[in-house]
TORKOL-4160 file (C-alpha; in steps of 0.2 Angstrom, whole numbers, padded with zeros to 4 digits, m for minus):
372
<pt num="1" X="m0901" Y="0688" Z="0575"/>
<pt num="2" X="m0882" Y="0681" Z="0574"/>
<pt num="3" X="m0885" Y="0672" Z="0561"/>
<pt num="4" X="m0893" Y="0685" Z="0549"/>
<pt num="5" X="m0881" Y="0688" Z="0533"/>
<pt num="6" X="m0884" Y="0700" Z="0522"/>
<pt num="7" X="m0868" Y="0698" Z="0512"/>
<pt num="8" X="m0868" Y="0692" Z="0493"/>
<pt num="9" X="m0869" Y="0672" Z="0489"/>
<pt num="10" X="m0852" Y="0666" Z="0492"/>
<pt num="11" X="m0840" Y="0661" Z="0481"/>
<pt num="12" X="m0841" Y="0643" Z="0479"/>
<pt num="13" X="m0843" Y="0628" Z="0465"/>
<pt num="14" X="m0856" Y="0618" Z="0475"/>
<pt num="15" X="m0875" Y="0620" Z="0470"/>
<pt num="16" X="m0888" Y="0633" Z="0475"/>
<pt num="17" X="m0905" Y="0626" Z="0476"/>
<pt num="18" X="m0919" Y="0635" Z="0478"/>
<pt num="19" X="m0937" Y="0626" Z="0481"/>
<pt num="20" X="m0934" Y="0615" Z="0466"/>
<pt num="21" X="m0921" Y="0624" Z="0455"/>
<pt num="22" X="m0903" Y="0620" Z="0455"/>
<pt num="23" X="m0893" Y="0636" Z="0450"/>
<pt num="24" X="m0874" Y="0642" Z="0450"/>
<pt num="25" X="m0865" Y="0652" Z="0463"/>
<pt num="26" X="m0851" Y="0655" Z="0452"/>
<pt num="27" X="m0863" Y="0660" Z="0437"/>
<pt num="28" X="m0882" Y="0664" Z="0441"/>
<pt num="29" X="m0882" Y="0675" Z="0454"/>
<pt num="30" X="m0893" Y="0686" Z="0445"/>
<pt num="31" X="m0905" Y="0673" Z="0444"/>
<pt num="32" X="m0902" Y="0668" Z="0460"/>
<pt num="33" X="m0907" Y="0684" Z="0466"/>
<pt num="34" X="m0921" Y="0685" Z="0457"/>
<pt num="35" X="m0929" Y="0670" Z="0460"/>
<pt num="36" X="m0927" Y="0676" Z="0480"/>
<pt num="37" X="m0935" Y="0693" Z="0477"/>
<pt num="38" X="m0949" Y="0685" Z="0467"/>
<pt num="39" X="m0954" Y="0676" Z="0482"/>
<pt num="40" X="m0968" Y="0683" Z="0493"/>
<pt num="41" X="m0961" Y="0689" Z="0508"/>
<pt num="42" X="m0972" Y="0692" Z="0523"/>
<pt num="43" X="m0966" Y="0702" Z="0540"/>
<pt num="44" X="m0973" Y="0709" Z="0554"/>
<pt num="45" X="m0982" Y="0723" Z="0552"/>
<pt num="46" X="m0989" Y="0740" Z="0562"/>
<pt num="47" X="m1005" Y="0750" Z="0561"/>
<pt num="48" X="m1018" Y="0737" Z="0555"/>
<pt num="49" X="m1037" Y="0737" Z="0560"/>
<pt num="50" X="m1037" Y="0728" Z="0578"/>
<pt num="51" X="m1039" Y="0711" Z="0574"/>
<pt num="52" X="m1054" Y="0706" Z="0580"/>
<pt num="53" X="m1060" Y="0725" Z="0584"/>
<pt num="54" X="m1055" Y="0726" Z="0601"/>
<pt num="55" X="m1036" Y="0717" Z="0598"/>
<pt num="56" X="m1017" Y="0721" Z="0593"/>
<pt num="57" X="m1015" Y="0733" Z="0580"/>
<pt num="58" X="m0996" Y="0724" Z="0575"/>
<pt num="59" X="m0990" Y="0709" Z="0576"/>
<pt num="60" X="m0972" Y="0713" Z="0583"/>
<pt num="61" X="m0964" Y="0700" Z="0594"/>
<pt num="62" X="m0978" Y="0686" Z="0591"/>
<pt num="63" X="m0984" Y="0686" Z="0572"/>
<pt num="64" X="m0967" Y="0677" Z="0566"/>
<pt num="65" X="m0972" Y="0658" Z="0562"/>
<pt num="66" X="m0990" Y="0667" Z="0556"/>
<pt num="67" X="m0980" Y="0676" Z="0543"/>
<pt num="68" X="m0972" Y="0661" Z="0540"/>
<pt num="69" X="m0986" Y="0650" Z="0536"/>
<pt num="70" X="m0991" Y="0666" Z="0523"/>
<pt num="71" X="m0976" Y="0664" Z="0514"/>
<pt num="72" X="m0977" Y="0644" Z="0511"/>
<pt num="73" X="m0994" Y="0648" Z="0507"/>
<pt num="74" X="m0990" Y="0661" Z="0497"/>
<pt num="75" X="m0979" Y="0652" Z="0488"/>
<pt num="76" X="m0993" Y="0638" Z="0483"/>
<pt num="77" X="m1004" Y="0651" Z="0477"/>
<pt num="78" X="m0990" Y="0658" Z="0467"/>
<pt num="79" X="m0987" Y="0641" Z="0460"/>
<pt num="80" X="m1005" Y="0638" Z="0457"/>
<pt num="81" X="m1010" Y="0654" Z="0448"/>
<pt num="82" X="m0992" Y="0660" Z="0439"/>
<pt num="83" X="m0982" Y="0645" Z="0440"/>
<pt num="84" X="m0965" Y="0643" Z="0447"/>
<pt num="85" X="m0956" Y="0650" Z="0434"/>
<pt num="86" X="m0965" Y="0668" Z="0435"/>
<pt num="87" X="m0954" Y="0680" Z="0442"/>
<pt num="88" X="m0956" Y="0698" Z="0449"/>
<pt num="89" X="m0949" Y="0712" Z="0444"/>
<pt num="90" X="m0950" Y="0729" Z="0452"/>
<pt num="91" X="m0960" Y="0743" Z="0447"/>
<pt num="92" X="m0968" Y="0733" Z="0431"/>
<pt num="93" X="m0987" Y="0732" Z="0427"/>
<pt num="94" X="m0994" Y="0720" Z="0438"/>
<pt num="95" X="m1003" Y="0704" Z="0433"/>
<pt num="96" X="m1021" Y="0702" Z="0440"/>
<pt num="97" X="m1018" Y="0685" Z="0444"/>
<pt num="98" X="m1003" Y="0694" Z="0458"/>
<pt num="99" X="m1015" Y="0707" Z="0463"/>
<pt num="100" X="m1028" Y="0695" Z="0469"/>
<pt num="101" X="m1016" Y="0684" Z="0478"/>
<pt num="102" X="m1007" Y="0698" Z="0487"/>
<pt num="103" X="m1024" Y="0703" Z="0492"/>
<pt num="104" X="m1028" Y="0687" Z="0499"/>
<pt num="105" X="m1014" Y="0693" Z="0512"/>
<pt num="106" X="m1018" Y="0710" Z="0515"/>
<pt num="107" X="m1018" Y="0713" Z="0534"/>
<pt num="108" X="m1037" Y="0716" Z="0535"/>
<pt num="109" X="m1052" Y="0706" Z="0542"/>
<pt num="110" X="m1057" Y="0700" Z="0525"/>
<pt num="111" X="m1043" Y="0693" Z="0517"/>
<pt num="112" X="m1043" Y="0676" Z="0517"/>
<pt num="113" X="m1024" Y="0672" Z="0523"/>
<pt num="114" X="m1024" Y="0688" Z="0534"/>
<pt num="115" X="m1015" Y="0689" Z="0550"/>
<pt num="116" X="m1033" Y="0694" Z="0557"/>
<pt num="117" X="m1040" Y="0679" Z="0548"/>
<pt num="118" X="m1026" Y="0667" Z="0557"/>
<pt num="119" X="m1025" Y="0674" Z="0572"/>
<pt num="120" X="m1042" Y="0670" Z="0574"/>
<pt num="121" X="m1045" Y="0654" Z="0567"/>
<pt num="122" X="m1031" Y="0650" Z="0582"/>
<pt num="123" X="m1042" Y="0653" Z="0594"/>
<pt num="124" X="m1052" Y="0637" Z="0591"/>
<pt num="125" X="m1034" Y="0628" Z="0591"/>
<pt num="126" X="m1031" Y="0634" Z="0608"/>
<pt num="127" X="m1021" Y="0648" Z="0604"/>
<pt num="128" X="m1024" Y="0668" Z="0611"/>
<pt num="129" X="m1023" Y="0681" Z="0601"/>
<pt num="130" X="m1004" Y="0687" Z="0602"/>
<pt num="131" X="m0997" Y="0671" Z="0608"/>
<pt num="132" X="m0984" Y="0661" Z="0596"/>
<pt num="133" X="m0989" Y="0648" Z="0588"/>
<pt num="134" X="m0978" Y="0633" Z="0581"/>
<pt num="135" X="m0978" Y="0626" Z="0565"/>
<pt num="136" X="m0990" Y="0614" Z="0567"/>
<pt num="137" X="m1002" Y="0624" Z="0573"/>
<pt num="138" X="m1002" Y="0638" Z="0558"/>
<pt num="139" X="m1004" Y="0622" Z="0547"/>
<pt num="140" X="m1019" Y="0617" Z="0552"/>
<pt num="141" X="m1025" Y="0634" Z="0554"/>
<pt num="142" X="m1021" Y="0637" Z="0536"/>
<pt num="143" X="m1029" Y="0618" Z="0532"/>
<pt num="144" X="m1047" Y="0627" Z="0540"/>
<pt num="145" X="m1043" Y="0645" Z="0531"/>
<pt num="146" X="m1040" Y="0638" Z="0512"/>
<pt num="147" X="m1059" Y="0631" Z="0513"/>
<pt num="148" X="m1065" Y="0647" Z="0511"/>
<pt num="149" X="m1053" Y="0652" Z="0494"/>
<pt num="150" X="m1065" Y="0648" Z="0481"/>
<pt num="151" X="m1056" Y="0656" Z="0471"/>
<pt num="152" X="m1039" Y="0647" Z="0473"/>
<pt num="153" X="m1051" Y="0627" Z="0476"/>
<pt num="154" X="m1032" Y="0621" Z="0485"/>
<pt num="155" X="m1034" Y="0606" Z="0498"/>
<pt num="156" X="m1022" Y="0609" Z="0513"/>
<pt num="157" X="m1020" Y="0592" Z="0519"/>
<pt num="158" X="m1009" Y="0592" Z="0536"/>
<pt num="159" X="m1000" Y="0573" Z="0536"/>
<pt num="160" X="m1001" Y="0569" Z="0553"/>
<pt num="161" X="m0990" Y="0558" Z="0563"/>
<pt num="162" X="m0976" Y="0557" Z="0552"/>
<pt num="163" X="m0986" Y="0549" Z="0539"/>
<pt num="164" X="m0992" Y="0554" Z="0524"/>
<pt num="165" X="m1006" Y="0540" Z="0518"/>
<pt num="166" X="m1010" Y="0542" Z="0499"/>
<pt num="167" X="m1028" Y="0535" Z="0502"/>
<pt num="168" X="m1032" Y="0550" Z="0513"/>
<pt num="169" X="m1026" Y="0565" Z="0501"/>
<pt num="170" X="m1034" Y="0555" Z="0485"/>
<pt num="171" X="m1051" Y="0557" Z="0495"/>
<pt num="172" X="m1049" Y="0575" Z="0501"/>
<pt num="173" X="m1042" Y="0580" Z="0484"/>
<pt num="174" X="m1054" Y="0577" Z="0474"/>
<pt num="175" X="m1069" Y="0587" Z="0472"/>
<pt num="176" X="m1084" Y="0575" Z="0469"/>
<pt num="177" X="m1097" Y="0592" Z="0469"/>
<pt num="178" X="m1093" Y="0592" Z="0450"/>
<pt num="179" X="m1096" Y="0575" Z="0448"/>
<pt num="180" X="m1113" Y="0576" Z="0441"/>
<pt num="181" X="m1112" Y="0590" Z="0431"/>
<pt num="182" X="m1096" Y="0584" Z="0422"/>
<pt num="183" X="m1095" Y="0568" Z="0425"/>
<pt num="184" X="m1096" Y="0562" Z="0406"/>
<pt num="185" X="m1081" Y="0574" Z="0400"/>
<pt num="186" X="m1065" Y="0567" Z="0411"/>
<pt num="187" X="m1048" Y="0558" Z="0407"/>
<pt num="188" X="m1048" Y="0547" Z="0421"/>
<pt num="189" X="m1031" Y="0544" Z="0432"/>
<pt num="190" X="m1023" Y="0528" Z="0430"/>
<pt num="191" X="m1018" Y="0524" Z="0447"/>
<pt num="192" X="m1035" Y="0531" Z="0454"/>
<pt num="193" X="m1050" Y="0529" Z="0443"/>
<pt num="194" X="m1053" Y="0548" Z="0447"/>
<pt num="195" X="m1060" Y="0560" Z="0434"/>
<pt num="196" X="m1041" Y="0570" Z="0434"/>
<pt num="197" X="m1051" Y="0587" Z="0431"/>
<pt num="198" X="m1058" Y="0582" Z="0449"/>
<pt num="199" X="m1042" Y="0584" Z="0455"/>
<pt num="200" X="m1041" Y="0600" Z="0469"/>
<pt num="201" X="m1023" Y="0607" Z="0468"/>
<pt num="202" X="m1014" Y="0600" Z="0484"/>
<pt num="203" X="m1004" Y="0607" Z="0498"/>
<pt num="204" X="m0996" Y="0596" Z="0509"/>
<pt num="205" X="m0989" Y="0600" Z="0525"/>
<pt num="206" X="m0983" Y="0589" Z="0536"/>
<pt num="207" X="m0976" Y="0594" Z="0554"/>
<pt num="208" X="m0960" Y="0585" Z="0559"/>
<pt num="209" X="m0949" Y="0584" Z="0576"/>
<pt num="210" X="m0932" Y="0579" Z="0570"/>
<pt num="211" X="m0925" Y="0579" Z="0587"/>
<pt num="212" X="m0927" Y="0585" Z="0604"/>
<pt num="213" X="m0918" Y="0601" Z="0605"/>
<pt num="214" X="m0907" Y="0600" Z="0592"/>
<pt num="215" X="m0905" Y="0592" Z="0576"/>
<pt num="216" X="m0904" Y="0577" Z="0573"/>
<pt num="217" X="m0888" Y="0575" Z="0560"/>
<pt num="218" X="m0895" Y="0559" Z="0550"/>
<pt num="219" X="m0910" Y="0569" Z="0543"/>
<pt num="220" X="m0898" Y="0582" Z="0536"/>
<pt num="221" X="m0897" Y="0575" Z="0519"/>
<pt num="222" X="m0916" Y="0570" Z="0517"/>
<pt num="223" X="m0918" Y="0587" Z="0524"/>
<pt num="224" X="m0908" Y="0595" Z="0510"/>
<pt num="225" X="m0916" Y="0583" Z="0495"/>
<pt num="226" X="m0934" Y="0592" Z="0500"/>
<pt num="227" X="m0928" Y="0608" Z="0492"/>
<pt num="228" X="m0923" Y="0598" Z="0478"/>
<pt num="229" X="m0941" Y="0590" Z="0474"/>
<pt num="230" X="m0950" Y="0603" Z="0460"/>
<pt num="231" X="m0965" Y="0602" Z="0471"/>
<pt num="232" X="m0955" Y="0610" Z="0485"/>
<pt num="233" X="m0963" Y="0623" Z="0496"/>
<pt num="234" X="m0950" Y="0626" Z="0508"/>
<pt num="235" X="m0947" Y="0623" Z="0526"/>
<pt num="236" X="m0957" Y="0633" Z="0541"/>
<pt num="237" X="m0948" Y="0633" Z="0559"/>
<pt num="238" X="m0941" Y="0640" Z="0573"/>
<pt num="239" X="m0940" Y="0645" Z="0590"/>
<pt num="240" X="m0950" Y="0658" Z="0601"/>
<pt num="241" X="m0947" Y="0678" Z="0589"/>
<pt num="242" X="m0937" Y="0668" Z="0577"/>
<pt num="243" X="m0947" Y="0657" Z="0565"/>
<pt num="244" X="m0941" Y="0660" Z="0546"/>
<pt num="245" X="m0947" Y="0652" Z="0528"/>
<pt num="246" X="m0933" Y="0641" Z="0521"/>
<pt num="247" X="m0932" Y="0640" Z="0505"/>
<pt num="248" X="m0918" Y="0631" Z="0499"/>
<pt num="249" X="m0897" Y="0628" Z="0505"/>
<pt num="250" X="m0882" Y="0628" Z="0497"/>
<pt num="251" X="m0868" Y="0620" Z="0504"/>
<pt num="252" X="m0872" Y="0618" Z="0524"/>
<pt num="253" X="m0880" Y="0632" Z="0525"/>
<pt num="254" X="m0900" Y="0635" Z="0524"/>
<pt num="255" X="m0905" Y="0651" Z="0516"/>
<pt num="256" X="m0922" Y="0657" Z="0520"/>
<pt num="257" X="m0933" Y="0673" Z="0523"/>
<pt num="258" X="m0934" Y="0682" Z="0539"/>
<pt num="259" X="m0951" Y="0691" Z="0546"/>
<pt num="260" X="m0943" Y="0699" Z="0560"/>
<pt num="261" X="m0943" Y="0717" Z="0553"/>
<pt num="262" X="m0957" Y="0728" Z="0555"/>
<pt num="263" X="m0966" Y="0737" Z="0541"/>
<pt num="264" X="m0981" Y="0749" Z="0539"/>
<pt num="265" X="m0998" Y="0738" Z="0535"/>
<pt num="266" X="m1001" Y="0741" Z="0518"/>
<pt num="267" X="m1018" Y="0749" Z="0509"/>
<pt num="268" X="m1023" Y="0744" Z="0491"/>
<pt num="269" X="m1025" Y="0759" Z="0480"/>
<pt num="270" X="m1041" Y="0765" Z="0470"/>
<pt num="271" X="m1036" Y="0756" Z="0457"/>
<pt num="272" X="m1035" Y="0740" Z="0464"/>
<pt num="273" X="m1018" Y="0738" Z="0463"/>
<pt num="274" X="m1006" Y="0734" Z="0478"/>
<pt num="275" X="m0990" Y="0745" Z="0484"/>
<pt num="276" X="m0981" Y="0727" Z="0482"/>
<pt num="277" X="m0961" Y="0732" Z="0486"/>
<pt num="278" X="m0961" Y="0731" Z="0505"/>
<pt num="279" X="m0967" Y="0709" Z="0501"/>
<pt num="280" X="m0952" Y="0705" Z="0492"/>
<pt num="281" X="m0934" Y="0705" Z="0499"/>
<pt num="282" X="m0922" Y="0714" Z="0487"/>
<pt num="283" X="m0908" Y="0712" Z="0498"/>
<pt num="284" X="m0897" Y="0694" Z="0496"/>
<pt num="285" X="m0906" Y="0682" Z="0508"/>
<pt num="286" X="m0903" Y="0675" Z="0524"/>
<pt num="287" X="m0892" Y="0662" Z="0529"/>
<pt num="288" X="m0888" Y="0649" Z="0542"/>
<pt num="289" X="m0880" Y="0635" Z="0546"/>
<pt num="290" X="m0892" Y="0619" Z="0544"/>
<pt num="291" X="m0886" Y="0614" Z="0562"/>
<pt num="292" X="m0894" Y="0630" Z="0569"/>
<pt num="293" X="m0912" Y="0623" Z="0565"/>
<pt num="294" X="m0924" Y="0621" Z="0578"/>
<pt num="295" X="m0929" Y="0601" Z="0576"/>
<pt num="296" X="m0948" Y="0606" Z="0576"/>
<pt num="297" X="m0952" Y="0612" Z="0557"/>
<pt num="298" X="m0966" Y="0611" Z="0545"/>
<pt num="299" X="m0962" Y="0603" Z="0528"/>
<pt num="300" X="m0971" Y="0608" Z="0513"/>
<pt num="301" X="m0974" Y="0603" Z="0493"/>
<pt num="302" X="m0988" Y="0607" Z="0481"/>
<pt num="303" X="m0995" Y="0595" Z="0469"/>
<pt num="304" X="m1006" Y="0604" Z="0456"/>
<pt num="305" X="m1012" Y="0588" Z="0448"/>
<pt num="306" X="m1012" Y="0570" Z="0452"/>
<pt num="307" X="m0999" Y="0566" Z="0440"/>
<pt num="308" X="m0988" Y="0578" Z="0451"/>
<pt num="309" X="m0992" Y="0570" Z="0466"/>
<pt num="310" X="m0988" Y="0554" Z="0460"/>
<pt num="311" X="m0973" Y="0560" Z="0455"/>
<pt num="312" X="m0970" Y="0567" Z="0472"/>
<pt num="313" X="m0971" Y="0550" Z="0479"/>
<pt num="314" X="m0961" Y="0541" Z="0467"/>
<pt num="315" X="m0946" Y="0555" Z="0471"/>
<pt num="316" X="m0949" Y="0552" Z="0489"/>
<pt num="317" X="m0947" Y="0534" Z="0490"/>
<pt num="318" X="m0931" Y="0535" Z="0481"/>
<pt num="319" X="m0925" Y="0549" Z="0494"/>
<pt num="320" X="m0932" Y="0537" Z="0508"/>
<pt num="321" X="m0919" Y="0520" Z="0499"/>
<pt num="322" X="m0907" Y="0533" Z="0495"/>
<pt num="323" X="m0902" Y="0546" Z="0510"/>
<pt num="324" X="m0900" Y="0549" Z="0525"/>
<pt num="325" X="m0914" Y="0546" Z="0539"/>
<pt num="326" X="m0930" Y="0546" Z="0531"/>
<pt num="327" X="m0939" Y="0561" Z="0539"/>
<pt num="328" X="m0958" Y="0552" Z="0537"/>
<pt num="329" X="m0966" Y="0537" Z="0532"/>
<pt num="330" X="m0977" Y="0538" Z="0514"/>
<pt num="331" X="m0991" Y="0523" Z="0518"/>
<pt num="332" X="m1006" Y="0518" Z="0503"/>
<pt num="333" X="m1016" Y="0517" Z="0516"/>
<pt num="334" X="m1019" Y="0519" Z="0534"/>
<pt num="335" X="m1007" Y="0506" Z="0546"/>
<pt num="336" X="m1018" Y="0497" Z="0558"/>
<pt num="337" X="m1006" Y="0505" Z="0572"/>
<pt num="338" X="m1014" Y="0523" Z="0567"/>
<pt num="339" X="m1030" Y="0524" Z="0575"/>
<pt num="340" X="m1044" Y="0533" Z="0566"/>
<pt num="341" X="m1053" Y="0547" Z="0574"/>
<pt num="342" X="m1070" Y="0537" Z="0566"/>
<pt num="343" X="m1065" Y="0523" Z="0577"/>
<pt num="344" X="m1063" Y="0534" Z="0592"/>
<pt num="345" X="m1081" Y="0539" Z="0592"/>
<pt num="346" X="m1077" Y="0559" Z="0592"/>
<pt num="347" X="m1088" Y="0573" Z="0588"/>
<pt num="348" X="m1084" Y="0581" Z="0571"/>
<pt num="349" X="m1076" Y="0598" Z="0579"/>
<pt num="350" X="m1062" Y="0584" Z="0586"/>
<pt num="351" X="m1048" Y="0595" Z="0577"/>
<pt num="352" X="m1031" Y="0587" Z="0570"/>
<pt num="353" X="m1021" Y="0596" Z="0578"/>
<pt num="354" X="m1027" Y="0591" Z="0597"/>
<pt num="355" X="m1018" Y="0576" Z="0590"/>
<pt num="356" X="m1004" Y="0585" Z="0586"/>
<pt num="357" X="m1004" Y="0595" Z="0601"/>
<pt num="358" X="m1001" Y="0577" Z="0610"/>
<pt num="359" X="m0989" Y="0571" Z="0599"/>
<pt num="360" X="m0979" Y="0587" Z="0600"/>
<pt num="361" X="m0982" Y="0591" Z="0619"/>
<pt num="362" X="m0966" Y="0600" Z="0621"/>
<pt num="363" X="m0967" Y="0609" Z="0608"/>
<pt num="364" X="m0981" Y="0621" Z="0617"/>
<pt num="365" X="m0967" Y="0622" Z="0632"/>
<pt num="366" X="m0954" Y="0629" Z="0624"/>
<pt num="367" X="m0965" Y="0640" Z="0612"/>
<pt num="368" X="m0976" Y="0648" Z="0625"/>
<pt num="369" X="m0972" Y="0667" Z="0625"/>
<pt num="370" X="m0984" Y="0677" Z="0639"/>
<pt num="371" X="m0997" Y="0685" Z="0630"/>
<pt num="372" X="m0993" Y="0705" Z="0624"/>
């Protein structure tokens, strides 16, 4: 790939941000570093079970955007069970809290993120095992995966249309099986009314097209304030064999994660504990121009509590006043113009992302890869 840079963080005055944290070029690099090797970092692989008995065995050539949905998610679950400011370090004792996420993504059958698990879950989105899948479409299938972490109890909400309505996540983030039990013991959320321990840690993605096949220059600066936002989870896009997790900028450039190198599939040892150094990049990240990115991209924050959230919101309304193009719309409730899926009279196995599959119709034309 032309744009891959392995050299050191350039010399420069202007800010590093890094999904949330501002830091210096001129004096952090070690931290800068560090916070990059700390992230998750997931890439094709080779030698795994056959997904699905019969199938592929690695996902060279297709599996890109499906890593990248594993390293936003990732990240959440990092957030969620460590806290942003955890950092890795190599070759120390690791934290049970690590061992079980890195085993949610181990590539076997079981794992609840595996690229077994999405590959197929796809299926029922319209995707064959081994095509490429855009960014919309590894959000909802991680939307229908993270049901099954009981562990982790995140809602995946997929904003669809451009619009993120408040009313919706409120309902789907809150879990009302614990009302009865608990119901007497809660701080109840001032905007809501909601018991706050009902509260279900949130992931929110939201599928964007900021152009046609480039992009478009006014979003730029909204673009660049979603790494600033401390519920930043990074960017997921790209074209056909060269999607990659952005995770921050600094200057004009983007600086993300790249999937494209293939690595043994990895085996947890007796002990329970994970061989971990192949899923964090010791090497300075990836960097490329902002211009260079394909238009269609995936957006993502985390919102443990509903306080969060409603920070989230307050920031993003001041990014929507204050720069650029706003990217999406944040609504209370649903516009009139949106039309329900209620009101269309669907069966419940309607899937959100048939929607999206029509709103982005041309994204599955110039994604299409023939099938391995």
């Amino acid at each position: 790939h032309e744009s891959i840079k392995f050299e050191d963080f350039p010399e420069t005055p202007e800010p590093v941000w890094i999904l949330g944290k501002e830091y210096s070029a001129l004096t952090e690099k070690d931290e800068i570093l560090s916070d990059v090797t700390t992230r998750l970092w997931f890439t094709y692989r080779k030698n795994f079970p056959p997904i699905g008995g019969t199938g592929p065995t690695s996902d060279t050539g297709w599996g890109c955007m499906l890593r990248c949905g594993q390293m936003i998610l990732g990240e959440a679950l990092v957030c969620r069970h460590l806290g942003r400011d955890w950092r890795w370090a190599k070759g120390r004792k690791q934290r049970e809290e690590y061992v079980s996420i890195l085993n949610a993504f181990i590539d076997k059958k079981d794992s609840y993120y595996s690229i077994h698990q999405i590959a197929q879950m796809g299926v029922g989105e319209g995707k064959p095992i081994g095509q490429w899948y855009g960014p919309n479409t590894v959000a909802q299938v991680l939307k229908k995966l993270a049901v099954f972490d009981t562990w982790s109890r995140l809602v995946v909400h997929v904003a669809m249309d451009n619009t993120v309505i408040i009313e919706e996540i409120s309902e789907c983030s809150c879990d009302a099986t614990w009302m009865v039990e608990l119901f007497c013991c809660f701080k109840y959320h001032s905007r809501t009314g909601v018991p706050t321990a009902l509260w279900k840690p949130l992931v929110l993605l939201i599928p964007l097209r900021l152009g046609l096949s480039d992009i478009n220059e006014a979003y730029i600066d909204t673009l660049k304030q979603c790494f600033m936002l401390p519920q930043s989870l990074g960017v997921i896009g790209g074209k056909p064999n060269s999607a990659h997790y952005f995770i921050g900028y600094v200057g004009e450039e983007l600086i993300y994660l790249d999937p494209h190198t293939t690595q043994p599939a990895v085996e947890p040892c007796e002990d329970g504990q994970v061989p971990d150094e192949t899923y964090h990049c010791q090497h300075p990240p990836c960097r490329m121009h902002i211009c260079e990115l394909d238009p269609s991209i995936a957006v993502g924050f985390f919102c443990r509590t509903e306080d969060e959230f409603d920070d989230w919101c307050m920031r993003i309304r001041r990014v929507c006043l204050c720069w650029g193009l706003p990217m999406f719309e944040l609504v209370d409730s649903q516009p009139a113009h949106m039309v329900s899926i209620d009101a269309l009279n669907l069966t419940p196995d309607f899937s959100d992302s048939d929607r999206l599959e029509r709103f982005f119709d041309s994204e599955d034309e110039e994604f299409e890869i023939l099938s391995l």
